[in-house]
C-alpha positions in Angstrom: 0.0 0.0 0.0 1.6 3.4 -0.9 0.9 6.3 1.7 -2.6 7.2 0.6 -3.8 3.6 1.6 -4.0 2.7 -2.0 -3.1 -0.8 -3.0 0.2 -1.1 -4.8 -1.8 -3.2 -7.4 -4.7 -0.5 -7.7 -1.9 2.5 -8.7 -1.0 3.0 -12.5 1.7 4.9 -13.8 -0.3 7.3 -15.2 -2.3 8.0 -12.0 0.1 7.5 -9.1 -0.4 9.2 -6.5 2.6 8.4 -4.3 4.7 10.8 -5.4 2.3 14.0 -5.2 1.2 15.6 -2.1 -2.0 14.6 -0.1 -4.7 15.7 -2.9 -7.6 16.4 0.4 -4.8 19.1 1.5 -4.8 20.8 -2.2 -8.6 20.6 -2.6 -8.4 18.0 -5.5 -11.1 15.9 -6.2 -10.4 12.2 -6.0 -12.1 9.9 -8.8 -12.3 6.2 -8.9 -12.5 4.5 -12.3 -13.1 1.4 -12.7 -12.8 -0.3 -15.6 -11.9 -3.2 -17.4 -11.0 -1.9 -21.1 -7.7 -0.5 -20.6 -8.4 1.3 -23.9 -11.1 3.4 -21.9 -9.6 3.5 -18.7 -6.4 4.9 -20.2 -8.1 7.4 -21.8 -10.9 8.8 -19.0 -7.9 8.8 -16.4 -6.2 11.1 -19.5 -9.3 13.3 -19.6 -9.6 13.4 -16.1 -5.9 13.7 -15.2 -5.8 16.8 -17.8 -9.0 18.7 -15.9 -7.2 18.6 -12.6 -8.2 15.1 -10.9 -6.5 13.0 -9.1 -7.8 9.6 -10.8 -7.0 6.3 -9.2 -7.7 3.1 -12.0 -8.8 -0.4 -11.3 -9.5 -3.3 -13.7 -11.5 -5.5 -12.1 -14.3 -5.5 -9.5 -12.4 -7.4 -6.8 -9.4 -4.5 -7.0 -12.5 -1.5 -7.1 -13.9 -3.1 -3.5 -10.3 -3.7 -2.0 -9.7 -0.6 -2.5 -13.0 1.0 -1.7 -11.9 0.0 2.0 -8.6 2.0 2.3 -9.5 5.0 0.4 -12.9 6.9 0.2 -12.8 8.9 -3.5 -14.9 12.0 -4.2 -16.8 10.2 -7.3 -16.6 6.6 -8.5 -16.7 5.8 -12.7 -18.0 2.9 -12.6 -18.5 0.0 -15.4 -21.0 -2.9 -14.7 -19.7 -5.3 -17.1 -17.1 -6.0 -15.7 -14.9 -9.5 -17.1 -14.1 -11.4 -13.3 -16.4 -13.0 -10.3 -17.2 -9.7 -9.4 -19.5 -7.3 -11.8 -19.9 -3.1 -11.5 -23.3 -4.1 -9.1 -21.4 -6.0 -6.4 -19.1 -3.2 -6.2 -21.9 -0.4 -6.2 -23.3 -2.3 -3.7 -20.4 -3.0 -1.4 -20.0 0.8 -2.1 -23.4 1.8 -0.6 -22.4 -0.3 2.6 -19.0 1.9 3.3 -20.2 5.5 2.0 -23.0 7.5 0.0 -20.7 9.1 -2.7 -21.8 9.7 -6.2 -21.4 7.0 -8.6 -21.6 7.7 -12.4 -22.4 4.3 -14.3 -21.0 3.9 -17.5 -22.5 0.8 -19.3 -24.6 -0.1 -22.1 -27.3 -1.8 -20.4 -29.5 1.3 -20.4 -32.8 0.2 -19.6 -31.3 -2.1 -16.3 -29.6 1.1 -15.5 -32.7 3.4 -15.7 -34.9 0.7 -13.6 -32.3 0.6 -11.0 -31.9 4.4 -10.6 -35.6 4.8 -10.5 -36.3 1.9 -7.9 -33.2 3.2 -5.9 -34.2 6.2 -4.6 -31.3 8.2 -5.5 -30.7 11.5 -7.2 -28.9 12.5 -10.3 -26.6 14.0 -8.2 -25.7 10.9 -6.4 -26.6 8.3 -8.7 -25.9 8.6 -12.9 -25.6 6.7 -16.2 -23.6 7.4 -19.1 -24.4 5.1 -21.5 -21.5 3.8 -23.6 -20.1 4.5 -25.8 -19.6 8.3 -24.8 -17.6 11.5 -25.8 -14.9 12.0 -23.1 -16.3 15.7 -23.3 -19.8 14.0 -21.7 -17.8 12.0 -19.3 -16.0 15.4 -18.1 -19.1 17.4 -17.8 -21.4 14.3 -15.8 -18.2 14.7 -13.6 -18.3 18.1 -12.7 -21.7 18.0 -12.2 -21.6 15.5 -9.8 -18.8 16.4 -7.6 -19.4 19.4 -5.7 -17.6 22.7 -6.0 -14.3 22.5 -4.2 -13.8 26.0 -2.0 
């Protein structure tokens, strides 16, 4: 675990966070993305990195829950199909158990999606779906939206 409380599995090169200052102290919003294309993940944690977040990538649903337990994020990116014994519902529901941060879905299972949100109970501020596929401009603006304003 690096000094954030971050598996050493659950950091990327692109995203490591061990080497920059506590991002709570600078006011920079931390984002969980989890997903399984590297293709995609590569490219939101680009997007994301560029616009001033610090992102922290997983692959698989197992790795999003492990590290769900040492480190809180500000917003979660989450994918529901996820390849491994553990799919993008386990994890949004492992999520609800530790905290009540927003979680933007990306997937292409639209009408699940929309029957969840609706039975749920949540908000659109707490609770969104980006179907995929999806302009990284989308994806930045659901973001903002979601998180609230840093001071």
């Amino acid at each position: 675990m690096n000094r954030h409380g971050i598996p050493a599995s659950a950091s990327s090169a692109s995203a490591d966070t061990s080497q920059q200052p506590d991002a709570r102290q600078q006011n920079i919003q931390r984002i969980l993305v989890v997903e399984d294309d590297s293709t995609l993940a590569a490219l939101e944690v680009e997007v994301l990195t560029a616009h001033g977040y610090t992102v922290v990538p997983v692959h698989s649903g197992e790795l999003a829950i492990t590290t769900l337990r040492h480190l809180i994020p500000d917003l979660v990116v989450l994918d529901l199909e996820l390849t491994g014994n553990v799919n993008g519902w386990e994890v949004l529901q492992e999520l609800r158990t530790i905290a009540h941060i927003p979680v933007l879905i990306t997937s292409s299972s639209v009408a699940e999606v929309r029957t969840y949100m609706r039975d749920s109970g949540e908000t659109r501020c707490t609770l969104d779906h980006l179907p995929k596929p999806y302009p990284m401009q989308t994806l930045l603006k659901r973001v903002k939206r979601m998180l609230p304003m840093t001071p």
